[in-house]
TORKOL-4160 file (C-alpha; in steps of 0.2 Angstrom, whole numbers, padded with zeros to 4 digits, m for minus):
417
<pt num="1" X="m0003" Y="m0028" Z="m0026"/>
<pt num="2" X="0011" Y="m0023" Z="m0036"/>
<pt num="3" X="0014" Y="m0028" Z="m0056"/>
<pt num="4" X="0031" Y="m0023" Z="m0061"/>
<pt num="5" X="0048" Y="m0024" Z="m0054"/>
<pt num="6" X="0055" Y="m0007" Z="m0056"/>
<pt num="7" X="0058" Y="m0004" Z="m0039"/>
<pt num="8" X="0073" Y="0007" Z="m0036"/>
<pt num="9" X="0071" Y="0016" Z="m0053"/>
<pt num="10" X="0065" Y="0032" Z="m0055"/>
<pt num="11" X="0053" Y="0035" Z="m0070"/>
<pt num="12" X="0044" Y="0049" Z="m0079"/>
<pt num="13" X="0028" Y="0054" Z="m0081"/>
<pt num="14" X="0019" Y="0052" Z="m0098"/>
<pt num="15" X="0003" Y="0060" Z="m0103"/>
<pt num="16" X="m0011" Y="0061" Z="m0089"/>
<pt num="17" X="m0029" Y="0062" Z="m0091"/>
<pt num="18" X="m0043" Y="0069" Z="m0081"/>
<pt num="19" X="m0058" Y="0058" Z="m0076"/>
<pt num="20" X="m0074" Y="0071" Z="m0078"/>
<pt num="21" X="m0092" Y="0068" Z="m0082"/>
<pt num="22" X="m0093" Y="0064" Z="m0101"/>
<pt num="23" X="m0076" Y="0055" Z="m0103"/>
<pt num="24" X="m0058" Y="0061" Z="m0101"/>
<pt num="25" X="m0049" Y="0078" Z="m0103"/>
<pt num="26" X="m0033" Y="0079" Z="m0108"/>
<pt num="27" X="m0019" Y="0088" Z="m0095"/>
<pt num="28" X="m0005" Y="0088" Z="m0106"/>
<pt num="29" X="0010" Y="0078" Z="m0113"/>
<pt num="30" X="0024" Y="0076" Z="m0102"/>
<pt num="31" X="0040" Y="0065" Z="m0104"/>
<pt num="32" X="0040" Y="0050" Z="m0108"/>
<pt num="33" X="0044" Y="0035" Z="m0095"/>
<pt num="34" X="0063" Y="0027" Z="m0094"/>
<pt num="35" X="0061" Y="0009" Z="m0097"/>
<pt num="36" X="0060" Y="m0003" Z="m0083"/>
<pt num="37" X="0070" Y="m0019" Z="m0080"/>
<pt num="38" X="0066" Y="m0036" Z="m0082"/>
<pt num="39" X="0059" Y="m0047" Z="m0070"/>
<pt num="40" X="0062" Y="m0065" Z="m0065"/>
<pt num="41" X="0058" Y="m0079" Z="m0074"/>
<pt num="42" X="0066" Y="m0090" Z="m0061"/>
<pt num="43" X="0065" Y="m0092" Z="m0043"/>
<pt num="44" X="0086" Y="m0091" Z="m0042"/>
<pt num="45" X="0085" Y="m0077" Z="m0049"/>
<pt num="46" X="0070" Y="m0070" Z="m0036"/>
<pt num="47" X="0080" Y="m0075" Z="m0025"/>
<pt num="48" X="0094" Y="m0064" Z="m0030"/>
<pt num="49" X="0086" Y="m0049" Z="m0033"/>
<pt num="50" X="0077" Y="m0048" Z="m0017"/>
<pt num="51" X="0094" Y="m0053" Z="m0006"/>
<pt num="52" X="0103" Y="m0037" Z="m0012"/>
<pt num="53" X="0092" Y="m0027" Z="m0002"/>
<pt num="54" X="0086" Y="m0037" Z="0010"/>
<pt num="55" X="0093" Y="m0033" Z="0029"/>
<pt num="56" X="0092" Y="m0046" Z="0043"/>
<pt num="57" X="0077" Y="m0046" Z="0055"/>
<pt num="58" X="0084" Y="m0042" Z="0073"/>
<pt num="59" X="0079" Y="m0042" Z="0090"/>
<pt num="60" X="0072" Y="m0025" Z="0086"/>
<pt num="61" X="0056" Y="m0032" Z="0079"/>
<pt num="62" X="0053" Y="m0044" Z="0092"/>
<pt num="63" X="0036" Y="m0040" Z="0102"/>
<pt num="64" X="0040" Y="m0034" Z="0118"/>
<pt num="65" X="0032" Y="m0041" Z="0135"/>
<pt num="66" X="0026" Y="m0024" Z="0141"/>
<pt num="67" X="0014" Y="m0024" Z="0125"/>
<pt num="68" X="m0001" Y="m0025" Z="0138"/>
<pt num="69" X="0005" Y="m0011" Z="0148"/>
<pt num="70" X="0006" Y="0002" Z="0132"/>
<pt num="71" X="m0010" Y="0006" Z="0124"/>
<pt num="72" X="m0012" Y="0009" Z="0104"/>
<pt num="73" X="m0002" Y="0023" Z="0097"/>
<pt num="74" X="0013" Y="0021" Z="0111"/>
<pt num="75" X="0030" Y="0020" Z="0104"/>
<pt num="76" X="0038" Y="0002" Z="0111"/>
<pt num="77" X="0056" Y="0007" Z="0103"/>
<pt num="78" X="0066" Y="0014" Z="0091"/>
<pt num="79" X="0081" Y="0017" Z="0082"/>
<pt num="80" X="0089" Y="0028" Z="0071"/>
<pt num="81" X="0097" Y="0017" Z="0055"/>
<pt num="82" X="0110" Y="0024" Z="0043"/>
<pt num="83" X="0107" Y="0008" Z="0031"/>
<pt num="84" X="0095" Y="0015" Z="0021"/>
<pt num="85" X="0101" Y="0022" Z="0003"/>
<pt num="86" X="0089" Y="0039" Z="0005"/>
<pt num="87" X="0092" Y="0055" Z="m0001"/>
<pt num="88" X="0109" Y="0067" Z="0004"/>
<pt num="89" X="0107" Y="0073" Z="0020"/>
<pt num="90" X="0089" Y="0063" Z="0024"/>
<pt num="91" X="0088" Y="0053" Z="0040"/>
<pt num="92" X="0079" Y="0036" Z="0047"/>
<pt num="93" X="0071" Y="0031" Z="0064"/>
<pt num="94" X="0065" Y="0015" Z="0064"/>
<pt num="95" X="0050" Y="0012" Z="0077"/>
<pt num="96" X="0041" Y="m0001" Z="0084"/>
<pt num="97" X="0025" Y="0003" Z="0091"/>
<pt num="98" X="0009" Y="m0003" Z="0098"/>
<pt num="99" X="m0005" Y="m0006" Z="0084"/>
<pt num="100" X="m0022" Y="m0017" Z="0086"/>
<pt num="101" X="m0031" Y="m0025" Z="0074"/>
<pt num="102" X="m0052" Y="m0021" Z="0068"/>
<pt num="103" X="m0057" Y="m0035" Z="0081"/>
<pt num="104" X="m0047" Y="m0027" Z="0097"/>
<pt num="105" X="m0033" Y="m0040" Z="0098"/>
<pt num="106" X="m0018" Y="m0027" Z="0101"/>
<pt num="107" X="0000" Y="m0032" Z="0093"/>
<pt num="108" X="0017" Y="m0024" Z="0089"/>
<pt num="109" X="0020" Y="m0015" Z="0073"/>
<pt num="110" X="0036" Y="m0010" Z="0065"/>
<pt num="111" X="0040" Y="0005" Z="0052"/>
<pt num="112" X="0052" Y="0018" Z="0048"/>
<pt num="113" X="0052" Y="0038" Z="0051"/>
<pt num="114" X="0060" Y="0047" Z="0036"/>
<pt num="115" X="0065" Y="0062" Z="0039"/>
<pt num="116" X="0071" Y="0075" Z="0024"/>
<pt num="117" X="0087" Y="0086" Z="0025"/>
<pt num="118" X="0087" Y="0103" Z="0030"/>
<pt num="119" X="0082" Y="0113" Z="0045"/>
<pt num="120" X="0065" Y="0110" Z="0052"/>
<pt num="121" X="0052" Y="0122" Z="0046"/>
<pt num="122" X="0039" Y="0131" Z="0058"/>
<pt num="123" X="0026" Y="0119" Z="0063"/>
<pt num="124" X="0037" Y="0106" Z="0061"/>
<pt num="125" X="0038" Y="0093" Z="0047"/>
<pt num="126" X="0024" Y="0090" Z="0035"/>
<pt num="127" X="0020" Y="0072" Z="0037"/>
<pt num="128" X="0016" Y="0059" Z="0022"/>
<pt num="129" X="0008" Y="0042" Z="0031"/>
<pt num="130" X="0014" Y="0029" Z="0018"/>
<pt num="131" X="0005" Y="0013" Z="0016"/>
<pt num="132" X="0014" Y="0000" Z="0004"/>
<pt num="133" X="0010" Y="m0010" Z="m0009"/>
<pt num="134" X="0009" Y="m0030" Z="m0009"/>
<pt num="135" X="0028" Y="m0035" Z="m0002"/>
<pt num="136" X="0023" Y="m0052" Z="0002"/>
<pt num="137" X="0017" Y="m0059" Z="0019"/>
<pt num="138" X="0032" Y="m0067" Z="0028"/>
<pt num="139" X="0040" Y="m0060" Z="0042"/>
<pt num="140" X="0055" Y="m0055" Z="0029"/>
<pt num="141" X="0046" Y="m0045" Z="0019"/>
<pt num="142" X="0044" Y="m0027" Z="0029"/>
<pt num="143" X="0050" Y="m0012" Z="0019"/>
<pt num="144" X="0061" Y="m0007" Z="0035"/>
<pt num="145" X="0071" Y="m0021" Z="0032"/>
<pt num="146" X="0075" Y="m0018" Z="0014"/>
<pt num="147" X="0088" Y="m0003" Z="0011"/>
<pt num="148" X="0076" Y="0004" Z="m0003"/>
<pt num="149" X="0061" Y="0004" Z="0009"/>
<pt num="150" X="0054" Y="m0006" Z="m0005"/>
<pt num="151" X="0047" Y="0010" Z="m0014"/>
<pt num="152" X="0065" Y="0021" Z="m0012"/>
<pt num="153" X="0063" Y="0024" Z="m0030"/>
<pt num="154" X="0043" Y="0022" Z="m0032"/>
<pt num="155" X="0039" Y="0040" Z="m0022"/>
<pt num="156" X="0048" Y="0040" Z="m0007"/>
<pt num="157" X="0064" Y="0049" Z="m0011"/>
<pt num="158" X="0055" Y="0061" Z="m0020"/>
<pt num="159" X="0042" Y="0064" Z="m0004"/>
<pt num="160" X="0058" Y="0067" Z="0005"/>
<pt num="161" X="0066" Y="0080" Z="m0008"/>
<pt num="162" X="0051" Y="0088" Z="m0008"/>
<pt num="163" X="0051" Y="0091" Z="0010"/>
<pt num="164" X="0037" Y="0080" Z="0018"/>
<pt num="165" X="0044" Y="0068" Z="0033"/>
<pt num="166" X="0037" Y="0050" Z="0029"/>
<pt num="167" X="0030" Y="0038" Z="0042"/>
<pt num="168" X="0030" Y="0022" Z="0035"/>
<pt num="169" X="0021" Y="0008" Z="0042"/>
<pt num="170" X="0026" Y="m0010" Z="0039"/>
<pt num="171" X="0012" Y="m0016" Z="0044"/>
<pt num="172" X="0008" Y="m0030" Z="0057"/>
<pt num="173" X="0015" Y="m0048" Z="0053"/>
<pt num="174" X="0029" Y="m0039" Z="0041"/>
<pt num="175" X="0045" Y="m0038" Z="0050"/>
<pt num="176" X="0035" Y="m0041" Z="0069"/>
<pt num="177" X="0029" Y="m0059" Z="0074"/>
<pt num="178" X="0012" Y="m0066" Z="0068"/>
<pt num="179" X="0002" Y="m0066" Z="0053"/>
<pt num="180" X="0003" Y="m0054" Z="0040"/>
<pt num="181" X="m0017" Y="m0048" Z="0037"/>
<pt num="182" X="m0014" Y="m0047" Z="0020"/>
<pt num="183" X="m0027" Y="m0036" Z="0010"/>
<pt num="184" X="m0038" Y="m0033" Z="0027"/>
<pt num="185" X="m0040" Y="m0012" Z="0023"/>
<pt num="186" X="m0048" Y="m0011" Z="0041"/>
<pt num="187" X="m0032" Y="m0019" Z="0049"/>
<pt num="188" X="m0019" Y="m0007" Z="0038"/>
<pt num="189" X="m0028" Y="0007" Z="0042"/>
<pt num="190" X="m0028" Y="0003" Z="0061"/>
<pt num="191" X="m0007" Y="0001" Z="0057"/>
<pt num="192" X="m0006" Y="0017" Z="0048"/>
<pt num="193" X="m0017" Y="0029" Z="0059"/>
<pt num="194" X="m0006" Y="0022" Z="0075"/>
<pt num="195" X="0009" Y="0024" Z="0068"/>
<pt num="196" X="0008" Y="0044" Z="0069"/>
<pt num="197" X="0009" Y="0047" Z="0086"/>
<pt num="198" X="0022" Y="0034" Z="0089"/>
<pt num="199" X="0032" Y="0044" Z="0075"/>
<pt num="200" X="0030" Y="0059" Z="0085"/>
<pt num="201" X="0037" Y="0053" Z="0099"/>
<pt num="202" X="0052" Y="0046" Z="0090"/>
<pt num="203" X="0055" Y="0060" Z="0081"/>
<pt num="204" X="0047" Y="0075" Z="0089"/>
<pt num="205" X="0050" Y="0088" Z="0075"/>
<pt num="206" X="0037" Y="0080" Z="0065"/>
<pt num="207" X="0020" Y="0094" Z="0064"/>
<pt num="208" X="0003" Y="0090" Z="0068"/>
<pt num="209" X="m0004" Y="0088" Z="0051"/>
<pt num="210" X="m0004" Y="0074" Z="0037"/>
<pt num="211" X="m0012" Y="0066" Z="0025"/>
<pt num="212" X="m0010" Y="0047" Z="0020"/>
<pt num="213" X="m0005" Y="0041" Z="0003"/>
<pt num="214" X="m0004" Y="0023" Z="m0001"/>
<pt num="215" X="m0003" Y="0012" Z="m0019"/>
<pt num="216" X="m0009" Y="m0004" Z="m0022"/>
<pt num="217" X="m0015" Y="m0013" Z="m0006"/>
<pt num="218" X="m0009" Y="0003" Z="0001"/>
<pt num="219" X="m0021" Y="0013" Z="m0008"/>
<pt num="220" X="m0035" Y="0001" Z="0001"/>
<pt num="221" X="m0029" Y="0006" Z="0016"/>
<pt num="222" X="m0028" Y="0023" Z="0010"/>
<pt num="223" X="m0046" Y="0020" Z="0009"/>
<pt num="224" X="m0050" Y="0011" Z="0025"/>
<pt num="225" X="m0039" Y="0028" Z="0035"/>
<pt num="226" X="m0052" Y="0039" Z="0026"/>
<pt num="227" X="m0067" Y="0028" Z="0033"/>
<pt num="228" X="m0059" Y="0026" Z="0050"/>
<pt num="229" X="m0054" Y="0046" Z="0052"/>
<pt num="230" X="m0075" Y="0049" Z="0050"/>
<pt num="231" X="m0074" Y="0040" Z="0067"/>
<pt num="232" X="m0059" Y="0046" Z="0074"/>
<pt num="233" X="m0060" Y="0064" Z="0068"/>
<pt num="234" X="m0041" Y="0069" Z="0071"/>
<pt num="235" X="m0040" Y="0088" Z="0068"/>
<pt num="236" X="m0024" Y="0084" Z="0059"/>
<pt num="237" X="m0029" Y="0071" Z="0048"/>
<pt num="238" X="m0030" Y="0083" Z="0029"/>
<pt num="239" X="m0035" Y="0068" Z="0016"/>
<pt num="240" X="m0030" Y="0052" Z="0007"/>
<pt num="241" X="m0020" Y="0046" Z="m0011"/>
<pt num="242" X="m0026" Y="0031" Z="m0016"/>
<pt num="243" X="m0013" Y="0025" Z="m0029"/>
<pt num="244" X="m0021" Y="0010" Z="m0039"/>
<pt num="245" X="m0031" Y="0006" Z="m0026"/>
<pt num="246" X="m0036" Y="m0013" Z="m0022"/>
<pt num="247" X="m0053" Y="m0011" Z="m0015"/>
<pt num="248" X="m0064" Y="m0020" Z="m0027"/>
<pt num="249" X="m0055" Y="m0038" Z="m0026"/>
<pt num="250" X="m0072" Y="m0049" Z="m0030"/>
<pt num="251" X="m0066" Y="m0044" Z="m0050"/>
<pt num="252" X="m0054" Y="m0058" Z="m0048"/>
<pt num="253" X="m0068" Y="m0068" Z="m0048"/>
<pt num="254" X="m0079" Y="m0060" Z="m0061"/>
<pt num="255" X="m0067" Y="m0056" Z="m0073"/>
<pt num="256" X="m0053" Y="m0064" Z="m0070"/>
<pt num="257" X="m0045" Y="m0059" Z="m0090"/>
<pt num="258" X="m0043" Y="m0042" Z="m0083"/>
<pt num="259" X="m0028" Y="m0048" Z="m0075"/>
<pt num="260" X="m0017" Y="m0057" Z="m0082"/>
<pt num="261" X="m0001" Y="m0061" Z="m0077"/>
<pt num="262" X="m0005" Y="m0056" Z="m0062"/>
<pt num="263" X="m0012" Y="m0075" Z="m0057"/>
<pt num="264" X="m0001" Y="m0077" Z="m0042"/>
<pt num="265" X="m0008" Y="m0064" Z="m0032"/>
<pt num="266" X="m0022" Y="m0076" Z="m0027"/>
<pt num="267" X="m0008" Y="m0087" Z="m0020"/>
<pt num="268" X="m0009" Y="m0072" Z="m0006"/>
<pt num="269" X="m0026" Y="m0069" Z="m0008"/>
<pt num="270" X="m0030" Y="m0088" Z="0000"/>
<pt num="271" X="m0019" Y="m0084" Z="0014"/>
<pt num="272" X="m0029" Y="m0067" Z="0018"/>
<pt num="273" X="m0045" Y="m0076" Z="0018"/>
<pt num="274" X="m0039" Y="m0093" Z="0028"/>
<pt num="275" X="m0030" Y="m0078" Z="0039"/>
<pt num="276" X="m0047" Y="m0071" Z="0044"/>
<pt num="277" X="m0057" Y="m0087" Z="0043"/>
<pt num="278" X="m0049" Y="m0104" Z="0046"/>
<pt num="279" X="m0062" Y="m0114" Z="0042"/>
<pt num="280" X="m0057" Y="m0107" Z="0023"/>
<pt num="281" X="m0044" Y="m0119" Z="0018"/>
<pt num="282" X="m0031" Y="m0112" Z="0005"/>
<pt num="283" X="m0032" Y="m0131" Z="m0003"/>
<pt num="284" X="m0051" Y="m0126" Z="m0005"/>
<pt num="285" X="m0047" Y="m0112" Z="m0016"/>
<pt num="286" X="m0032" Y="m0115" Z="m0025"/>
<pt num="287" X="m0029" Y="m0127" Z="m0040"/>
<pt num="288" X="m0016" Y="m0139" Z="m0040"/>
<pt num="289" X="m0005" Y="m0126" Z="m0048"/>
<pt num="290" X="m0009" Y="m0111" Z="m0035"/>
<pt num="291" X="m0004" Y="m0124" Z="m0021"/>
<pt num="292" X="0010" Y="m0133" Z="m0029"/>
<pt num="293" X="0022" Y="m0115" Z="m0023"/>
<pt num="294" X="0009" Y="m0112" Z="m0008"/>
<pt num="295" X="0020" Y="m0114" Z="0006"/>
<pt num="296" X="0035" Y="m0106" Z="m0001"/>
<pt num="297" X="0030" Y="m0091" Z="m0006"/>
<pt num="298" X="0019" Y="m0085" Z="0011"/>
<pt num="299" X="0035" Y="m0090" Z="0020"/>
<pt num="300" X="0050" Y="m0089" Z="0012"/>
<pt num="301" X="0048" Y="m0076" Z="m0002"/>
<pt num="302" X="0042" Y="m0059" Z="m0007"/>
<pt num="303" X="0035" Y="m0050" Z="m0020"/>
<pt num="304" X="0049" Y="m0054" Z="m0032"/>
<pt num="305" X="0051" Y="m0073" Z="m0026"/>
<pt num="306" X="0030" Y="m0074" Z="m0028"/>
<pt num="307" X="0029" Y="m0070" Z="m0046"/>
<pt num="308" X="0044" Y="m0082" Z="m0050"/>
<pt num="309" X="0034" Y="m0096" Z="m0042"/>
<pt num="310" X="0019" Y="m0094" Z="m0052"/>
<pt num="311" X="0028" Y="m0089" Z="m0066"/>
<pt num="312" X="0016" Y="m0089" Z="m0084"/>
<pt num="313" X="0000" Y="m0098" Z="m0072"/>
<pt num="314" X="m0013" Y="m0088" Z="m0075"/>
<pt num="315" X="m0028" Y="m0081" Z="m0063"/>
<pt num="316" X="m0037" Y="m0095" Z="m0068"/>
<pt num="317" X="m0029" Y="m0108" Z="m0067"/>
<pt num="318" X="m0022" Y="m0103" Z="m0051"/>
<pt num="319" X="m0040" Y="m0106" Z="m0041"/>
<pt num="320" X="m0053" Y="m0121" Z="m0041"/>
<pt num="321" X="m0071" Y="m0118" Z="m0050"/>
<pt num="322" X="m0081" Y="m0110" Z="m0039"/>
<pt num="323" X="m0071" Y="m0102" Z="m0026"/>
<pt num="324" X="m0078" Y="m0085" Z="m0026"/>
<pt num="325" X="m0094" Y="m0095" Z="m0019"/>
<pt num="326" X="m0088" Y="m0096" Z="m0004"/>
<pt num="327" X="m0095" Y="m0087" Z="0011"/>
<pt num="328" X="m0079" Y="m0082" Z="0018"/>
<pt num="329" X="m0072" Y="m0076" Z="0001"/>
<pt num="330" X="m0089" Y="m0066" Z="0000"/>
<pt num="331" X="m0087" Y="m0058" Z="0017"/>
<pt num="332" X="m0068" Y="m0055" Z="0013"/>
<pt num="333" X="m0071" Y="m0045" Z="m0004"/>
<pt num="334" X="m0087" Y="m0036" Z="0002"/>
<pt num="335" X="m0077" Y="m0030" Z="0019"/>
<pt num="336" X="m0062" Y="m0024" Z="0009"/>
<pt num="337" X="m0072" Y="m0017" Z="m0005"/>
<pt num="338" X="m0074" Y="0005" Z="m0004"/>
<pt num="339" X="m0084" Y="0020" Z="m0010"/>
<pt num="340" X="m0101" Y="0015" Z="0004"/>
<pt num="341" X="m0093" Y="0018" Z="0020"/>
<pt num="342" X="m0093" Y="0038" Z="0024"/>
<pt num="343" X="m0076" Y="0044" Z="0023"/>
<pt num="344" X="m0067" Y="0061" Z="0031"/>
<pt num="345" X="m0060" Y="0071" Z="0022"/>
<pt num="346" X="m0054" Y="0072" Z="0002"/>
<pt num="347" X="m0047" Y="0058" Z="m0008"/>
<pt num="348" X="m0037" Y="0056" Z="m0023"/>
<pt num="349" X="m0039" Y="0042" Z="m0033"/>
<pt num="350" X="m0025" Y="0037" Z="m0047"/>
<pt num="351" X="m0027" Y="0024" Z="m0058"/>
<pt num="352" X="m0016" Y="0018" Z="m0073"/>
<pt num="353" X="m0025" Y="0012" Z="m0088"/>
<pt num="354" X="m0014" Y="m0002" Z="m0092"/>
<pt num="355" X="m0014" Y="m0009" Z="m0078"/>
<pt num="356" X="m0015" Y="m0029" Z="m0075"/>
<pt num="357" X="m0014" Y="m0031" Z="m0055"/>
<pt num="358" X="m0029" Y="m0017" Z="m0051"/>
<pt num="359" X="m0037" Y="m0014" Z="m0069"/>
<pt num="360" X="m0045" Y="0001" Z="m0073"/>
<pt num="361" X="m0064" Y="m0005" Z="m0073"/>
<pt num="362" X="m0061" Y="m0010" Z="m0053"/>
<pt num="363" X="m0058" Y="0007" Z="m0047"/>
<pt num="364" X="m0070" Y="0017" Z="m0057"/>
<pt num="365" X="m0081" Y="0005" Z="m0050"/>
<pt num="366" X="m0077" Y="0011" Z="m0033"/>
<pt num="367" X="m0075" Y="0031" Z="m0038"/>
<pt num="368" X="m0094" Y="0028" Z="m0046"/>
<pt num="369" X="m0101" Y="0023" Z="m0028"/>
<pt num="370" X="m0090" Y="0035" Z="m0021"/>
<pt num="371" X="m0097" Y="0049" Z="m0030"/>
<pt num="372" X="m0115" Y="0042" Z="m0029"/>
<pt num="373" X="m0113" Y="0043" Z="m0010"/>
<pt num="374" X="m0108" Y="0061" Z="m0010"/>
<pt num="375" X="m0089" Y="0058" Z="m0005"/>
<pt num="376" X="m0076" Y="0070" Z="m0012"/>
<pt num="377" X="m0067" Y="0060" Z="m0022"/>
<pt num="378" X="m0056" Y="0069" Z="m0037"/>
<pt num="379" X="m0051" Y="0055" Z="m0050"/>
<pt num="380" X="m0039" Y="0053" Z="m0063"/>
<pt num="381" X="m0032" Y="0040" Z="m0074"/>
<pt num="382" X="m0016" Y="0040" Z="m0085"/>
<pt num="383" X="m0015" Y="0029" Z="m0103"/>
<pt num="384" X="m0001" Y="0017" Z="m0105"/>
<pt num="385" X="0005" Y="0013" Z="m0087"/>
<pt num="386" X="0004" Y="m0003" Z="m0078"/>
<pt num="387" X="0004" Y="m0005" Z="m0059"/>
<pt num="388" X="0021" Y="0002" Z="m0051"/>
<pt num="389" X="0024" Y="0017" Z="m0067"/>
<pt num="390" X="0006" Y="0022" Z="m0060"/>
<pt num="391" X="0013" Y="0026" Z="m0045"/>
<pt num="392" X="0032" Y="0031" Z="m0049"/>
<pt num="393" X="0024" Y="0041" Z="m0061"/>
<pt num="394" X="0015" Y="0053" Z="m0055"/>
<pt num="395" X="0024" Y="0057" Z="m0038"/>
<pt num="396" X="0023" Y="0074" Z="m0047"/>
<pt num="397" X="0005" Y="0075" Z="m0045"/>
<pt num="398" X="0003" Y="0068" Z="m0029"/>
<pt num="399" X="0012" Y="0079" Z="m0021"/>
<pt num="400" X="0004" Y="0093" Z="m0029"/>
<pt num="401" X="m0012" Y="0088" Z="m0023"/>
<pt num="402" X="m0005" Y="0084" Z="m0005"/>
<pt num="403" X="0003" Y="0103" Z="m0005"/>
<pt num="404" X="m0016" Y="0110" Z="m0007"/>
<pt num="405" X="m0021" Y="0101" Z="0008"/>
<pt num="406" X="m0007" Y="0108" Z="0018"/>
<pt num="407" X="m0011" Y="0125" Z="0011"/>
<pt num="408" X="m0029" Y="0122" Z="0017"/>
<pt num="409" X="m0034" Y="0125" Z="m0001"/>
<pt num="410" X="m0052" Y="0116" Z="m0003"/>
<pt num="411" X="m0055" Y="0099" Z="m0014"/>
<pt num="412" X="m0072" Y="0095" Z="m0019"/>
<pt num="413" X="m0069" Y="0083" Z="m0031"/>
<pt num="414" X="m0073" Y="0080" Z="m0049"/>
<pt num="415" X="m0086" Y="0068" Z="m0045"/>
<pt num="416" X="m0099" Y="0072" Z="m0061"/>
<pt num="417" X="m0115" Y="0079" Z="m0059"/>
């Protein structure tokens, strides 16, 4: 999920706050952010803004008819791509590869290897799996093919600069043919976790350890990559960054004043449900309003084109009374929800205390069960910033986290207690 449209921009950090037992602890005051542009009121204007850097879906996506023949993890074909706008000297290899999804079904994923200037160190690069936020669920709307990778300015140049190579999943159904499981963590994680050794053998400088970081629905998957390494156990898997993380969705239903202005998410929201369980209709959970734009936006638009549609509808009146007492919306929430399931490894979770897409209340709901299940779990949230500045915003510390696990520094946590 994603609140703001300051993609491309590069802000600052302002003051950040430590999440201990007893309240909050002051890190210190740092500058403050730039201001961020407007977004569209109409869907022209979307429409616009999301064609400047939007680049065409080849054949490059298209599934290939050996797909059976490869197994999970196998790189189906790449491509190196100078139409990127990336930092001087940094380099892109775009890859499709072979992914699955939770229930076994196997399908092609696309994504993009960045790769930063310089020589290559010993080892080989340190890697950073990205996981996006919300870009929308039509074909159209995979990062790859967008020359900002979606987040250009949001974190990933700055990864790049500061020496990390990122392997950046579109996830299936954005960019490859089919649907988009939008908001399954399960089925992003799968995405994320395969893309590494495709990467590798696309670009075979990249070393053997990484961690994951991921905002938004990204910081779900973040999540469901922690859950699934307790299974897996890959030696080189170091931890997670879980970046306004969407992992506690049945909130919409609850309190549904926490986010407002951010009504047209439950536009994508039916889609993910009827996505996973047909018999759960979008006409069944959306209003009048939340249909009236339905078809448009999960396949002609993205993110930008989304909150255009819906424009001023709040979450309320974007779904019918009762919708969360469905069985399938039940089942959706509690499989996407986080903080039960044992997880490997640390995780970093950031939060921004103004923010109206993933509110505050949500994830310390998670981090609480996470700490009452004895997962390492550090935690901290940062006044003032809505959804994208949490991210853009604290690159700084993300990556200062991320550096520890790669020194093999350890990370217990500030759980309290």
């Amino acid at each position: 999920m994603r609140a703001s449209g300051n993609r491309g921009v590069r802000p600052r950090r302002r003051s950040a706050w430590l999440w201990a037992a007893g309240g909050v602890v002051l890190l210190g005051l740092l500058p403050a952010r730039a201001d961020e542009p407007g977004l569209p009121e109409t869907v022209p204007d979307a429409v616009k803004m999301e064609q400047s850097t939007a680049l065409p879906i080849t054949a490059f996506y298209d599934t290939p008819a050996n797909l059976a023949s490869t197994k999970p993890g196998d790189l189906l074909r790449q491509e190196a791509f100078t139409g990127y706008t990336l930092p001087a000297g940094a380099s892109a290899v775009r890859i499709l590869y072979h992914s699955a999804e939770p229930a076994g079904a196997d399908v092609a994923t696309s994504g993009v290897v960045l790769v930063p200037a310089g020589p290559v160190p010993a080892g080989g690069w340190p890697v950073i799996a990205w996981a996006h936020g919300t870009s929308g669920v039509a074909r159209a709307c995979a990062p790859s093919a967008m020359s900002d990778v979606y987040y250009g300015g949001l974190g990933l140049s700055q990864m790049l600069e500061a020496g990390f190579a990122v392997v950046a999943t579109d996830y299936h159904g954005l960019g490859t043919a089919g649907a988009h499981r939008y908001m399954d963590k399960a089925a992003q994680a799968l995405d994320v976790v395969h893309s590494i050794p495709a990467a590798r053998s696309a670009v075979p400088s990249l070393g053997r350890s990484w961690v994951v970081d991921g905002h938004s629905q990204g910081g779900a998957a973040a999540w469901g990559v922690a859950e699934l390494q307790a299974k897996l156990q890959d030696p080189g898997y170091l931890g997670a960054v879980s970046v306004a993380g969407a992992t506690h969705l049945a909130r919409l239903v609850s309190h549904p004043e926490e986010t407002a202005g951010a009504g047209f998410y439950l536009a994508w929201i039916a889609y993910a449900i009827h996505t996973r369980s047909p018999e759960a209709r979008p006409e069944d959970i959306l209003s009048a309003a939340g249909m009236a734009r339905y078809r448009e936006v999960t396949t002609q638009g993205c993110w930008l084109y989304g909150y255009a549609s819906y424009h001023g509808v709040g979450t309320a009146a974007m779904v019918k009374p009762g919708w969360g007492d469905a069985a399938p919306v039940r089942s959706f929430f509690d499989q996407n929800a986080a903080g039960a399931a044992p997880i490997k490894g640390p995780i970093f979770e950031i939060a921004g205390e103004a923010d109206s897409a993933v509110p505050l209340p949500g994830i310390v709901e998670t981090v609480d069960r996470a700490c009452r299940n004895g997962q390492a779990v550090t935690f901290r949230s940062y006044p003032g910033l809505d959804h994208d500045p949490a991210m853009g915003e604290t690159v700084a510390d993300q990556l200062a986290w991320i550096r520890d696990r790669f020194a093999g520094k350890p990370a217990p946590g500030n759980c309290p207690g």
